[in-house]
VMD Tcl script that draws the C-alpha trace (Angstrom):
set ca {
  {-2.36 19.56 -29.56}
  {1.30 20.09 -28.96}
  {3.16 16.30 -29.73}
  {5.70 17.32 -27.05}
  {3.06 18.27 -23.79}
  {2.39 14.86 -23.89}
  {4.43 11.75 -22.43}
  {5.18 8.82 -24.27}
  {2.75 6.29 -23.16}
  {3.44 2.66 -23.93}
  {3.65 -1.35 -22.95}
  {5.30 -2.07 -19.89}
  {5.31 -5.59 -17.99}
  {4.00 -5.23 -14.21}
  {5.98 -8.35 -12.35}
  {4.05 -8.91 -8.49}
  {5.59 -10.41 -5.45}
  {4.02 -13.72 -6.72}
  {6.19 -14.10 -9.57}
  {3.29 -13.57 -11.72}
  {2.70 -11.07 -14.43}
  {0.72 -8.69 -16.74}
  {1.13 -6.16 -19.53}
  {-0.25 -2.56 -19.19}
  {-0.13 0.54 -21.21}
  {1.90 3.21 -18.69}
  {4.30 6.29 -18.84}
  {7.03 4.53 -16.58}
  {10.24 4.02 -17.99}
  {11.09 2.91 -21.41}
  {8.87 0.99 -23.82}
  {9.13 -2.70 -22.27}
  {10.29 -2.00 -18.99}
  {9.56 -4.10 -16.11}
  {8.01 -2.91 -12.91}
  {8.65 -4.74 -10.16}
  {6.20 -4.11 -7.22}
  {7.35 -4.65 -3.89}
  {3.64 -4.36 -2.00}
  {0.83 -6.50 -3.43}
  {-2.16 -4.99 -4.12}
  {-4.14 -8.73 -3.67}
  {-2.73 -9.74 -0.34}
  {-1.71 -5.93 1.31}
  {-4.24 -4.98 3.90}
  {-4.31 -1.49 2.60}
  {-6.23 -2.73 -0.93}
  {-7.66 -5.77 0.42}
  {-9.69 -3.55 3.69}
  {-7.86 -6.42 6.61}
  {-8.92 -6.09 10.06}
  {-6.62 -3.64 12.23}
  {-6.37 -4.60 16.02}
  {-5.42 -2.76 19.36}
  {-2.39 -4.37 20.87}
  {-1.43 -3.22 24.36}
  {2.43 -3.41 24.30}
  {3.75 -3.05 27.60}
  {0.54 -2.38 29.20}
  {0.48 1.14 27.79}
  {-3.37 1.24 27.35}
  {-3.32 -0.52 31.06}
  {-1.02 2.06 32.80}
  {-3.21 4.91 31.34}
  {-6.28 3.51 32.32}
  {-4.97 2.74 35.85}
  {-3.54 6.28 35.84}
  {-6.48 8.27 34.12}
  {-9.58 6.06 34.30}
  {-11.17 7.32 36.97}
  {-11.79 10.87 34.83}
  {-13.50 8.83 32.56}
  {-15.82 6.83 34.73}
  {-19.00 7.71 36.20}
}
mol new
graphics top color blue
foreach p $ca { graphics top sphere $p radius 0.5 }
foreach p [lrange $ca 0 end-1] q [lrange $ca 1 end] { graphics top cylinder $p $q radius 0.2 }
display resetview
């Protein structure tokens, strides 16, 4: 293998919203850099699967009910 095709892969410190910490072996940045996330994988609904709800602002869902509902009734 060619030594250049390959990136330098080393220890960086991850730092999450919490404050706390953890060393991984990664390609980012310089050999002890530290990445500061700004989302949290343990408490962001996209990693953690949180429940996603319907909210009718402004009676938007109402009005096109009211408007179109009767296409969809029986």
């Amino acid at each position: 293998m060619k030594k250049e095709g390959h990136p330098d892969y080393h220890f960086i410190t991850v730092t999450m919203t919490d404050g706390t910490t953890y060393r991984t072996r990664s390609t980012y940045g310089k050999p002890d850099a530290v990445l500061n996330l700004d989302i949290d994988p343990k408490t962001h609904p996209a990693w953690t699967g949180g429940n996603q709800t319907l909210l009718d602002r402004g009676g938007r869902v109402s009005r096109f009910n009211a408007k179109f509902g009767a296409f969809t009734r029986k």
